[in-house]
C-alpha positions as CSV (number, residue, x, y, z in Angstrom):
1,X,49.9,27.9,-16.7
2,X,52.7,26.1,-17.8
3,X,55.2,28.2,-16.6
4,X,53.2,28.3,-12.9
5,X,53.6,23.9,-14.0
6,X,57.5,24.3,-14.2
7,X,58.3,25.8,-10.6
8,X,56.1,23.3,-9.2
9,X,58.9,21.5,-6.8
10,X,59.3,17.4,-7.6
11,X,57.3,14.9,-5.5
12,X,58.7,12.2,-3.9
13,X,56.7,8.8,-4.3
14,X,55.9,9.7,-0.8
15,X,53.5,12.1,-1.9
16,X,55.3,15.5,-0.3
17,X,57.6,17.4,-1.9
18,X,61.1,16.4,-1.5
19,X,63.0,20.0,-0.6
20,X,60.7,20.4,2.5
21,X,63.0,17.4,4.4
22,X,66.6,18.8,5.2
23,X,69.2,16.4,6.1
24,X,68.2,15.6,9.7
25,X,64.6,14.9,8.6
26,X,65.5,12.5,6.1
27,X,67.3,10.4,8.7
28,X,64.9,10.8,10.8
29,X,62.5,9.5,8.2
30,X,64.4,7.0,6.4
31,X,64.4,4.1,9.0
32,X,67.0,2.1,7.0
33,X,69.7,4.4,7.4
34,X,68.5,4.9,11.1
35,X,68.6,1.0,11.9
36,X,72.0,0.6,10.1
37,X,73.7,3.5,12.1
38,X,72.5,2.4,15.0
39,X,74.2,-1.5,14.1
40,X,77.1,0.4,13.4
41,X,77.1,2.3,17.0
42,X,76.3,-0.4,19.0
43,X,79.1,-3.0,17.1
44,X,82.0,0.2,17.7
45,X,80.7,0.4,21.7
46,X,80.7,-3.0,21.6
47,X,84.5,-3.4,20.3
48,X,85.2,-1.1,22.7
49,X,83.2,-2.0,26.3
50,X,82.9,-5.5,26.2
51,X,85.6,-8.3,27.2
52,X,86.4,-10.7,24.0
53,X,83.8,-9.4,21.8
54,X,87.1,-8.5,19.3
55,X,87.7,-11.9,19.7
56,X,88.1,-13.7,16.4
57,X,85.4,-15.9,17.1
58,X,82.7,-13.7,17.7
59,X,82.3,-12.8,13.9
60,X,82.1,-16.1,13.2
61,X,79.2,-17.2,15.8
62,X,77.3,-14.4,15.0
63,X,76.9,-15.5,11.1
64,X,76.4,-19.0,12.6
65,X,73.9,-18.5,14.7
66,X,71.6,-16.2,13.1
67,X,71.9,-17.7,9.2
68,X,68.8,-19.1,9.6
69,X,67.2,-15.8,10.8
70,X,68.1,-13.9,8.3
71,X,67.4,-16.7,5.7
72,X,63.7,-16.9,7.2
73,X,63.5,-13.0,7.6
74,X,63.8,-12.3,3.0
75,X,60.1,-14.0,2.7
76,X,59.3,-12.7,5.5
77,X,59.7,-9.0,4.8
78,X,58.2,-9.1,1.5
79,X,54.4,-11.2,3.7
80,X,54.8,-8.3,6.0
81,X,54.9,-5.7,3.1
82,X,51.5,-7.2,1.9
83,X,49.8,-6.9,5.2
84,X,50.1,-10.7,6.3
85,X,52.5,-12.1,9.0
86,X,53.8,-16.1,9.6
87,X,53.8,-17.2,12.7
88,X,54.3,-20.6,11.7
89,X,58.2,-20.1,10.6
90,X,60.0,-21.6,13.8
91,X,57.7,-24.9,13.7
92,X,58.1,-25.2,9.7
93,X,61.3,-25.2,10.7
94,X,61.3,-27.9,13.6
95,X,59.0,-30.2,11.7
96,X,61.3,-30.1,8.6
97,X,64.3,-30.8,10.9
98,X,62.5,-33.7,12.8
99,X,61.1,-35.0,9.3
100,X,64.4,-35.3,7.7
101,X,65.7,-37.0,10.7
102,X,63.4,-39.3,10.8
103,X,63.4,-40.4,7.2
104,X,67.2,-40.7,7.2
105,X,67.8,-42.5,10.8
106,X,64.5,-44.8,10.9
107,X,63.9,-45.3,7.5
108,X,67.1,-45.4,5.9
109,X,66.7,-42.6,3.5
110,X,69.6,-41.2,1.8
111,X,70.3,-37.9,3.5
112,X,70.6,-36.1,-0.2
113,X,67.3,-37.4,-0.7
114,X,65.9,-36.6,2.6
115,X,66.5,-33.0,1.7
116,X,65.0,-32.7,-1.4
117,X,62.4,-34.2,0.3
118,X,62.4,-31.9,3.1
119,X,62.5,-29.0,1.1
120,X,59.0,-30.3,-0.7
121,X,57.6,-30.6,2.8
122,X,58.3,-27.1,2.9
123,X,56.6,-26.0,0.3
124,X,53.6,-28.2,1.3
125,X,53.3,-26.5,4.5
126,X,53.8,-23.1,3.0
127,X,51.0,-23.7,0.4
128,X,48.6,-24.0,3.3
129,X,49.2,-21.5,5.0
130,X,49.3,-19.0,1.2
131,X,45.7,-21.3,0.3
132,X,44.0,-20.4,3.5
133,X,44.9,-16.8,3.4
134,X,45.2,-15.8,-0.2
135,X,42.1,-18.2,-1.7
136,X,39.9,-18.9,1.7
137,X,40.5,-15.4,2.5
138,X,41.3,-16.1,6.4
139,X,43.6,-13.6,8.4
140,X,47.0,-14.7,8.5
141,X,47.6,-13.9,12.0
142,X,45.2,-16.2,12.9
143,X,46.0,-19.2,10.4
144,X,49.6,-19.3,11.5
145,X,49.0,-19.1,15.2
146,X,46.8,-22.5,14.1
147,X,49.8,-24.0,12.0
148,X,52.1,-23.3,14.5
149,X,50.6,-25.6,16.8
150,X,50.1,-27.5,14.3
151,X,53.2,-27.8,12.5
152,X,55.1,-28.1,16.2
153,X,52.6,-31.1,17.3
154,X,53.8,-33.1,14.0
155,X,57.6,-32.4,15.1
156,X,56.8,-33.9,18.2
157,X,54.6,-36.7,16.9
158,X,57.5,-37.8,14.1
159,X,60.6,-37.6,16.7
160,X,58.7,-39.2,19.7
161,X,61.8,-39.0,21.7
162,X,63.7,-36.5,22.6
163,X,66.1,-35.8,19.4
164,X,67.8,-37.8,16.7
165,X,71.7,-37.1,15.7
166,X,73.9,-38.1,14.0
167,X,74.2,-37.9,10.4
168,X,76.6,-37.6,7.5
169,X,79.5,-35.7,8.6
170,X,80.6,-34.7,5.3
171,X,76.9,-32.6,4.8
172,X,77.4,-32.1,8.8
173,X,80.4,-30.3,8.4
174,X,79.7,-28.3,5.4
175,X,77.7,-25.0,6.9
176,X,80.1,-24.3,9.5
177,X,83.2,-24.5,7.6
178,X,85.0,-21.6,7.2
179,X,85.4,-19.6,4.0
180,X,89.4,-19.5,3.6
181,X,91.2,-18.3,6.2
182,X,88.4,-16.2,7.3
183,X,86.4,-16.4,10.5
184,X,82.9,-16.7,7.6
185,X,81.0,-19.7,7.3
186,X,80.7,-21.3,4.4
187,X,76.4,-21.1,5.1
188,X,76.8,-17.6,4.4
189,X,77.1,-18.3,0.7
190,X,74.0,-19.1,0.2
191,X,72.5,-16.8,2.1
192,X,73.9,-14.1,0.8
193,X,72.8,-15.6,-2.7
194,X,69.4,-15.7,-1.8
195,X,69.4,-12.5,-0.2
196,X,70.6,-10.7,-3.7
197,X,67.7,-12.9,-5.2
198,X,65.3,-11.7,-2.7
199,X,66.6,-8.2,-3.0
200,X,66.0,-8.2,-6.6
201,X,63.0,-9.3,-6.6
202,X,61.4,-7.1,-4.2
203,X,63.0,-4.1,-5.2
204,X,63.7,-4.2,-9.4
205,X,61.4,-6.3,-10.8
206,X,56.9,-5.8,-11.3
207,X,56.6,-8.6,-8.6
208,X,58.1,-6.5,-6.1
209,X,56.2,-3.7,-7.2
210,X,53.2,-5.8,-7.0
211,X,53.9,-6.8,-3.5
212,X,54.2,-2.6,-2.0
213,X,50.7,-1.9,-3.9
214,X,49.1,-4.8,-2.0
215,X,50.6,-3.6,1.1
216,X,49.4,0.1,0.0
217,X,46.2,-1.0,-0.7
218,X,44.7,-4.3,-2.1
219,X,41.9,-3.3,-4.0
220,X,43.8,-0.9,-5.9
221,X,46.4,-3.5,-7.0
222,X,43.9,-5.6,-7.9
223,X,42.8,-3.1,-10.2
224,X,46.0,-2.1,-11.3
225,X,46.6,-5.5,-12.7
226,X,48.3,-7.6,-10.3
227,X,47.5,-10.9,-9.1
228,X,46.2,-10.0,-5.6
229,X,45.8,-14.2,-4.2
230,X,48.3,-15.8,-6.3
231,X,50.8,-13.0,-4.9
232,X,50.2,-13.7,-1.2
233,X,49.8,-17.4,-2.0
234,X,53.4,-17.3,-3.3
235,X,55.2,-15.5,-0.8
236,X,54.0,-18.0,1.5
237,X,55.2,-20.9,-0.3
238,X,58.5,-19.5,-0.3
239,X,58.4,-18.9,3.6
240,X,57.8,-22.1,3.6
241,X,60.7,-23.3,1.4
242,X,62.7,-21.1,3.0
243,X,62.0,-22.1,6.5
244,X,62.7,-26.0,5.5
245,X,66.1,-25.1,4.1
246,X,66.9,-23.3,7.9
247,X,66.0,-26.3,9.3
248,X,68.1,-28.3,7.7
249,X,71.1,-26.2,8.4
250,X,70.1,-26.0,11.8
251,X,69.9,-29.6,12.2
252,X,73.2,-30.3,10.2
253,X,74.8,-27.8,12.4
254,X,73.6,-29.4,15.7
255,X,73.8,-32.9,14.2
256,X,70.7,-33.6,16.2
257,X,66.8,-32.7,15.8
258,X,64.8,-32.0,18.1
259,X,60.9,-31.4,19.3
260,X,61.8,-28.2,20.5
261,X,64.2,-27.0,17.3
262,X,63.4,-23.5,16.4
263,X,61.4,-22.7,19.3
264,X,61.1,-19.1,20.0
265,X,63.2,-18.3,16.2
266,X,59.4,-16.8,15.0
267,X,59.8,-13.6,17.7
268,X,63.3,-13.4,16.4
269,X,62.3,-13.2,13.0
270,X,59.4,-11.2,12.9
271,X,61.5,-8.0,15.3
272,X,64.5,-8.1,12.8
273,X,61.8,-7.3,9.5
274,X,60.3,-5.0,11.5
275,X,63.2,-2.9,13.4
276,X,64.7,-3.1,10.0
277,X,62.2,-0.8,8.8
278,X,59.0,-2.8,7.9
279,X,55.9,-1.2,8.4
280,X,53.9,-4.0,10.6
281,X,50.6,-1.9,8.3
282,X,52.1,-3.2,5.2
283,X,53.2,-0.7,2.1
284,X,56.5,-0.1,3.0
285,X,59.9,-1.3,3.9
286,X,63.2,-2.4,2.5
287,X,65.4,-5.4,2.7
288,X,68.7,-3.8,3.8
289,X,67.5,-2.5,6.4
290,X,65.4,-5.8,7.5
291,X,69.5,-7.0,7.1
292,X,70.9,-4.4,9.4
293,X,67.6,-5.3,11.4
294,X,68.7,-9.0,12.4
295,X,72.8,-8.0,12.2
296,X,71.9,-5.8,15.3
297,X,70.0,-8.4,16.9
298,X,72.6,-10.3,16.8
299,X,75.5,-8.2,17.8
300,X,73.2,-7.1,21.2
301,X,72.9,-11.1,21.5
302,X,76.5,-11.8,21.4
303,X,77.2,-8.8,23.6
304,X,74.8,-9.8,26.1
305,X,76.0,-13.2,26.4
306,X,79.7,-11.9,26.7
307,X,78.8,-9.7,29.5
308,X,77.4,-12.5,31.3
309,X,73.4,-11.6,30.9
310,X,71.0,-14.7,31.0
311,X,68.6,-15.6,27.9
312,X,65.9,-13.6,30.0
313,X,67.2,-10.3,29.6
314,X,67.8,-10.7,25.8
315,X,64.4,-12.2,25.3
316,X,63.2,-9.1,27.3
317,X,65.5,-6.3,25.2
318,X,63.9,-8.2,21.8
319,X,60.8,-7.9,22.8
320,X,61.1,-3.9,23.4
321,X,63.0,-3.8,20.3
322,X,60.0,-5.3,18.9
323,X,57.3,-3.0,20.7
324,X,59.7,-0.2,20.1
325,X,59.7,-1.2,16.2
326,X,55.9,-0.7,15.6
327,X,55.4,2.3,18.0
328,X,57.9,4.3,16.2
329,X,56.7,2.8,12.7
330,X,53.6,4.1,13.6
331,X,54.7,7.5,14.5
332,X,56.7,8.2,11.7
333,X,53.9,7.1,9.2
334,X,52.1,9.9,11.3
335,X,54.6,12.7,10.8
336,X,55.1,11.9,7.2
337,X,51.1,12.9,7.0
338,X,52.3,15.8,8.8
339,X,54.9,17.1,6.7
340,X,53.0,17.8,3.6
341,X,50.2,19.8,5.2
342,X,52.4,21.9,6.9
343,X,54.8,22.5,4.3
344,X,51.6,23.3,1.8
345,X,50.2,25.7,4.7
346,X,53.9,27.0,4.5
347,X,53.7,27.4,1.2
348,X,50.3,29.0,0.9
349,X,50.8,31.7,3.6
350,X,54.2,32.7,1.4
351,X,52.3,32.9,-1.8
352,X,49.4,35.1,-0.1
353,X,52.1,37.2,1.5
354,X,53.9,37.9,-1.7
355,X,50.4,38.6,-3.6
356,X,50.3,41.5,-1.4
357,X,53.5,42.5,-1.0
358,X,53.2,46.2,-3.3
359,X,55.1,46.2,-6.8
């Protein structure tokens, strides 16, 4: 009946309808808004508990230090989205670093150049990793556990010693300038740029789309019309690209590379996308909250250190964030299968009761 139609309640593209959550369960559910107040609470406790962390430096190391997290983490969200994962980031990074280094102190390159350059090794290294996943049909977990070593062993074979410095100071300067008279660096302008690109493109255009129906299910994207390998093969390329442009500001901002540049920035990466909300199953996820994600990574780092903790314990607080992100990821996409069956069992012992109910 069409009227019986009409006071069917809206369903959310969730697939339950959406006045069974009240406010607490959205919350609950929404792991954006969770993540985000949770940056928020630990940055006020922070303010408050621990020595210097007001200072006016703090704001301005934190955006420093973790640019090139959050610039590796945009690609990154939108792999994990389709199901895949790079390992290889941190070592795309090091051997970009260590390439331009070499190219501009041994060879006499012109640093501009050597960029350009650096950026196309990127992109080389990226399209490996996107042909042997999205055309060869390997696993990605296992292809970029290869590349890593890989990648890492041609860092180390290009530097040979222990690091190259110094370069132009005019380029070296450039990233950790401050915007104004504020306490930003002038790296965040780009980043931010590319995070509005990346945040477009995943979320408003038919590539994005594209890239949650992979996730959701591959075979029914393919059917659906969208590109299934050429996808995949593309956000790898960019993680590429965008892991050679971190190493470059990484190296500028050191004014040295190293064989051991980027080491350990993959773990980093990969628990910001995820406690930001990514499901590590693919399908889901959203890049404000993969923002928040590495933002309160970074805080607990620069809290840590300021309350005197060594590298161990944050190392060891990351990596039950990062256990803590896919157990609870789970979970939730076990409740929301919950919800709907309850709330329909709900529903269908009301409608039974009011069938009998007399006139």
């Amino acid at each position: 009946m069409a009227t019986t139609d009409a006071l069917e309640p809206a369903t959310t593209r969730r697939g339950y309808p959406s006045y069974s959550r009240n406010v607490v369960q959205r919350l609950l559910l929404n792991r954006e808004a969770a993540v985000i107040a949770a940056l928020v609470v630990v940055y006020v406790y922070s303010l408050v508990s621990v020595d210097f962390f007001d200072g006016p430096l703090t704001t301005y190391n934190i955006l420093k230090e973790y640019s090139p997290i959050l610039l590796m983490a945009l690609p990154m969200t939108l792999i994990i989205i389709t199901g895949e994962i790079d390992l290889s980031v941190a070592s795309t990074l090091g051997v970009s670093a260590a390439f331009c280094g070499v190219l501009v102190k041994e060879h006499g390159v012109d640093l501009t150049t050597a960029m350009v350059l650096t950026l196309v090794l990127g992109i080389v290294l990226g399209a490996v990793n996107g042909f042997l996943v999205a055309y060869v049909g390997l696993p990605s977990l296992a292809v970029t556990i290869g590349t890593l070593a890989l990648y890492r062993g041609l860092a180390e074979g290009l530097i040979q010693t222990d690091r190259i410095a110094g370069f132009d100071p005019k380029w070296q300067d450039w990233p950790t300038e401050r915007i104004g008279g504020t306490n930003v660096p002038q790296i965040v302008i780009p980043v931010a740029i590319l995070a509005v690109v990346f945040f477009v493109l995943l979320h408003f255009t038919s590539f994005g789309r594209g890239v949650y129906e992979i996730g959701l299910s591959p075979e029914a994207a393919h059917f659906s019309g969208v590109n299934v390998a050429r996808t995949k093969f593309l956000l790898f390329v960019m993680s590429g690209l965008i892991a050679s442009l971190a190493g470059l500001y990484v190296m500028l901002r050191a004014d040295s590379a190293a064989t051991d540049t980027g080491i350990g920035f993959e773990l980093k990466v990969i628990a910001s996308v995820l406690l930001g909300g990514v499901s590590i199953f693919g399908g889901r996820g959203a890049l404000h909250g993969v923002i928040a994600g590495v933002l309160l990574i970074a805080v607990l780092n620069s809290a840590l250190l300021l309350s005197n903790q060594g590298s161990e314990v944050i190392q060891i607080i990351i990596g039950l964030l990062l256990v803590a992100s896919v157990i609870s990821s789970s979970f939730l996409s076990r409740f929301r299968e919950l919800l709907p069956r309850r709330t329909a069992s709900t529903n269908q012992v009301s409608g039974q009761k009011s069938r009998k109910a007399p006139q």
